[in-house]
N, C-alpha and C positions, 0 to 999 in steps of 0.2 A: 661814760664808757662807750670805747665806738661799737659801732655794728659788725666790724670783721671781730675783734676782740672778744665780745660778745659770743658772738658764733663758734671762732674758734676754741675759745677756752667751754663749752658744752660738749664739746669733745674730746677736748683733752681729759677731759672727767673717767673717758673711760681707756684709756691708752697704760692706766698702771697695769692693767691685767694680760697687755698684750706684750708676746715676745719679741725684745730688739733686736733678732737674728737676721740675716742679709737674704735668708733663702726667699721670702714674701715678692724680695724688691722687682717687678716688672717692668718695661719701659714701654706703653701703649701708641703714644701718641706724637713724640720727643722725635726729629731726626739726627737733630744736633750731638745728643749724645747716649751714651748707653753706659749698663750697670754691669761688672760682673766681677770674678775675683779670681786673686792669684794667691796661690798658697795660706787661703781663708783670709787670706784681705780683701774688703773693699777696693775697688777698682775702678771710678771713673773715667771713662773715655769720649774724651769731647772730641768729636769730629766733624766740626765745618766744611769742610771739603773746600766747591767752589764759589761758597754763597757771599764768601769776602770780595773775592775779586784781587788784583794784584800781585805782588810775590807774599801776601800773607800766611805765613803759615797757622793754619787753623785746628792743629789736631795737637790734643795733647792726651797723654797719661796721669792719671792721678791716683796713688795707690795710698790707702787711708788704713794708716796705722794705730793700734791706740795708746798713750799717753805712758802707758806703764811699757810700753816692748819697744818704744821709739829708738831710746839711746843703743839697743842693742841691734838694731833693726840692721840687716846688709841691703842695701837698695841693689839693684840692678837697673842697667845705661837704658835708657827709654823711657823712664817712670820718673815722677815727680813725687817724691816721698811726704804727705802732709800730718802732723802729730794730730790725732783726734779724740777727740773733740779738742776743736779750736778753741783758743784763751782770746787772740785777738784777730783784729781783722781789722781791715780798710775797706769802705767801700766807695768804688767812685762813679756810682749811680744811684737816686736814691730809689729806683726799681728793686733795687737788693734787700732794701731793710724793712719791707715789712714782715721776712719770716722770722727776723731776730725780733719783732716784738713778738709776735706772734708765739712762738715758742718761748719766750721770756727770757728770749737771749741778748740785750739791746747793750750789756756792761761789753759783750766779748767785744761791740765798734769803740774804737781807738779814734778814728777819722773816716771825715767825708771829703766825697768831692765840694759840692756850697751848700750851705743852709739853706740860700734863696730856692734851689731845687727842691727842696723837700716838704712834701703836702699836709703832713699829720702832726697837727700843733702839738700835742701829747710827747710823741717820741723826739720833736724839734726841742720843746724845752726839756726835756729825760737826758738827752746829749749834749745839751749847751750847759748847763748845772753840771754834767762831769767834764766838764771841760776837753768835753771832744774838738779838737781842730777841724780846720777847713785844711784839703792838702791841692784842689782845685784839680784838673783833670785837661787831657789834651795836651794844645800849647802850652796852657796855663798851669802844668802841674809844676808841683812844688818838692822836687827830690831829695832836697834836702827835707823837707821838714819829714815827707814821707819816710827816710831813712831814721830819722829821729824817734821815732815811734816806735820803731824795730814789731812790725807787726808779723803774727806768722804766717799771715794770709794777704793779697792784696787782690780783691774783687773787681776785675776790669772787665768792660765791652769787649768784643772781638770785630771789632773797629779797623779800614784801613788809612792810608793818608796820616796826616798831621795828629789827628787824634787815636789813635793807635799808641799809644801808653808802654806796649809789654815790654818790647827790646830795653829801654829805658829803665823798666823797673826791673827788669831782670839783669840788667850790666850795676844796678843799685845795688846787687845781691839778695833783694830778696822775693820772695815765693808769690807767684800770682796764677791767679784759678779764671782761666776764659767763660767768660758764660756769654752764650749766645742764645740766648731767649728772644730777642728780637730779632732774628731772624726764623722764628719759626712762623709758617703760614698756617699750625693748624691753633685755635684756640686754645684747645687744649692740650696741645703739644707744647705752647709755651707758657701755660701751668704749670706744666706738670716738670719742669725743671725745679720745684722746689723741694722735690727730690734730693736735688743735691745739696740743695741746705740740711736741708734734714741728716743725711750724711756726715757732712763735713761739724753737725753742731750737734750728734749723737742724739738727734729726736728722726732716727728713721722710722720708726713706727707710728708715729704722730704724723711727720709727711703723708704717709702713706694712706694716713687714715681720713687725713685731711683732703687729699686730690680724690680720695673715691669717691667723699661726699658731693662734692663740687663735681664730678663725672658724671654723678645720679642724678645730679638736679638739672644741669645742664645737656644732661640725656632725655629726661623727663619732658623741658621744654621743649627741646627740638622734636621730639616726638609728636608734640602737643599739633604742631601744624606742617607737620610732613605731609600729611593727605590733603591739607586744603589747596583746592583749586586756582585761588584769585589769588595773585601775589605783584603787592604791590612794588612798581618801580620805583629803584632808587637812587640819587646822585650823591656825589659827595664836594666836599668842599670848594672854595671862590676861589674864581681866577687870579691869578699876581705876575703883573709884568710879560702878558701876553701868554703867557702856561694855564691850564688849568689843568692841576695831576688829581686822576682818579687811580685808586686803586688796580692793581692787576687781579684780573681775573682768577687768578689762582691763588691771592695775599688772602693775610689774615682777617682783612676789614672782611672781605669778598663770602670769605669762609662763616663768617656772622653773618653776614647778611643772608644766605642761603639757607642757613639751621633757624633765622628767623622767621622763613618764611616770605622774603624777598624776591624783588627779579633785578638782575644787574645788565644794564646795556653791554658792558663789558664782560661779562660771564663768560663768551667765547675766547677770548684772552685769557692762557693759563700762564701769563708770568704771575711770580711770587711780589716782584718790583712795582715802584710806582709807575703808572703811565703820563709821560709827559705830551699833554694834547693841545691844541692849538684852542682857542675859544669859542670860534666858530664850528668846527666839527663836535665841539661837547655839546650846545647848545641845539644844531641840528638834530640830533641825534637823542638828547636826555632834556629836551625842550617839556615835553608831556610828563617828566617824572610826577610823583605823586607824591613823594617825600625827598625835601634836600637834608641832609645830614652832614654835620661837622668842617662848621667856617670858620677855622679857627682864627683866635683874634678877635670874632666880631662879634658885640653886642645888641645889636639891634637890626633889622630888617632894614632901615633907614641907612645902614654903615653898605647893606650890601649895593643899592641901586646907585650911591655915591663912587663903588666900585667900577659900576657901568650900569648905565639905568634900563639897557634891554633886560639885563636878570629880571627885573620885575614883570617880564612875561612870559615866566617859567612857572608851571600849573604848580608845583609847590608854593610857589612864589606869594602868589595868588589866591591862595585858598588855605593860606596860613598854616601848613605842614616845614616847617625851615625851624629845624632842630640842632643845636649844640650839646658838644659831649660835657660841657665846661660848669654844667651844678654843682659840681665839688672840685672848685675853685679855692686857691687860700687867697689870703691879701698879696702876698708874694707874687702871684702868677703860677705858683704849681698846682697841678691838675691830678685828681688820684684817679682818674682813669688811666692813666700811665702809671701810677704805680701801687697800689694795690688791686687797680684790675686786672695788671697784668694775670696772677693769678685768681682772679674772680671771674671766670669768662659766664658762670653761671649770670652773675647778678649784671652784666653787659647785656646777655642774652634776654633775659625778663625785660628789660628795659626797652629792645629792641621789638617782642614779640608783642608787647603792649601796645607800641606807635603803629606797628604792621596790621597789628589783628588786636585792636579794642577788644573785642567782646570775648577772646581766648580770657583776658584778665582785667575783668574790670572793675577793680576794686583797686587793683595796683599804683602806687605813686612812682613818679623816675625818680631813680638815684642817682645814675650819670647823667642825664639829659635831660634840656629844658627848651621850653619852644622860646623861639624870636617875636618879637613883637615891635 
């Protein structure tokens, strides 16, 4: 049994007593999109704005009807009419699926983007035994098979360029839900879009009950070392091909690292985006960090100075603080910090508060992260 599983099903224990009305649903932390209703329906509003970039259009309507009023429903020109709770879906991220386990929704996926993407052996072989497809994703999707599926939903990124999917499935004729959770900068802003699972799979109440917990605990933590004084500096990931990108002072990583109790060289940079930096000025600059964090790719201490053997005179380096997010690795190469951390920023955050500040938890083991050696 895993440990999200676990968790969440000691909750779901008490969600029969609570009412599935829409008036509860709040949106705290989300920019991407918002809750509200038209003529007592359900009304998702995704609005990306300019975080795409491009001529992408990033705003949609989504008006959530239920199963019995569908056939008789009148839409009106601007809204995306979806029957709810959804029978079936595609999802071509495997960031999407863990609220269908979670809510014990995992028959409504029909198809994925690739198996190799996806990190939770459990729900890998749950979907391979019904014989869910691969529909691939990007270049690589597959529209016909997609169309063959005849699914009611199709779960895409809001992606621009080559992999940008929508136009495509929507001239396919059928129905696709933008979710943009990777573009949110706040932790729990891009939690808290499981919301619209909860929604669209008739467990809004269980959502709801579920991001609060996750809000308290990961409230709790940040609390925990708000007032301490000393906070350790932090880098991030190995240089590739003359770049070395740290995060933007305003992103997501950036946003943990401050609720852990961090300092960021970059911190005075409020982009959301990566920072593309030359080698020399990270190293000037984030030479004395005290912790490197997330190289991805790399195994060992020994993979990084093969990089370029100055890294080895990086006070991280050196005093054996150089940590990856990559503990919960499959054999495949997929990582669950991408996707059931997505909404676990809590259990990121523990993780985080642990490396920063030992003695706040010491008793604690990592679950995303594990030191180099």
């Amino acid at each position: 049994m895993h440990r999200y599983r676990t968790f969440f099903a000691a909750l779901l224990l008490v969600f029969f007593q609570i009412p599935t009305s829409l008036s509860g649903v709040e949106i705290k932390y989300a920019e991407g999109f918002r809750i509200t209703e038209k003529e007592g329906y359900p009304v998702i509003i995704v609005d990306l704005g300019g975080k795409i970039g491009g001529d992408f259009d990033g705003r949609r309507r989504y008006i959530l009807v239920p199963r019995k009023k569908y056939a008789e429903f009148q839409n009106e020109q601007g809204f995306v009419p979806i029957p709810v709770p959804i029978k079936s879906a595609v999802s071509l991220s495997s960031t999407f699926l863990p609220p269908f386990q979670w809510f014990e929704q995992e028959t409504v996926i029909v198809g994925i983007d690739r198996y190799d993407y996806l990190y939770d052996s459990e729900m890998r072989r749950n979907l391979n035994e019904r014989g869910v497809v691969e529909v691939g994703n990007g270049p690589n999707l597959n529209i016909e098979r997609l169309r063959t599926l005849e699914p009611e939903l199709v779960m895409a990124n809001a992606v621009e360029g080559e992999w940008n999917v929508v136009p495509k499935i929507r001239r396919a004729g059928l129905r696709v839900f933008l979710n943009g959770d990777y573009l949110e900068p706040s932790p729990l802003g891009r939690a808290e879009w499981i919301k619209c699972f909860g929604l669209l799979l008739g467990e809004e109440a269980a959502a709801e009950e579920l991001f609060s917990e996750v809000e308290r605990r990961y409230g709790a933590l940040a609390s925990r070392v708000s007032d301490i004084d000393r906070k350790p500096e932090v880098l991030f990931n190995v240089p590739s091909g003359g770049t070395w990108v740290q995060p933007g002072g305003g992103s997501y990583m950036a946003r943990l690292l401050e609720d852990a109790g961090g300092s960021y060289p970059w911190s005075e940079n409020d982009s959301e985006k990566s920072l593309l930096l030359d080698i020399e000025s990270v190293f000037a600059r984030a030479r004395d960090a005290e912790l490197w964090l997330h190289q991805y790719g790399i195994t060992s201490k020994e993979e990084i100075l093969q990089i370029n053997p100055v890294l080895g005179r990086i006070r991280a380096f050196r005093r054996g603080m150089v940590l990856n997010n990559d503990a919960r690795t499959a054999a495949n190469g997929a990582n669950d910090f991408y996707e059931g951390g997505t909404y676990r920023p809590d259990l990121i955050l523990r993780d985080l508060v642990s490396i920063f500040h030992p003695s706040q938890l010491p008793d604690h083991k990592l679950y995303y992260y594990r030191p180099l050696h």
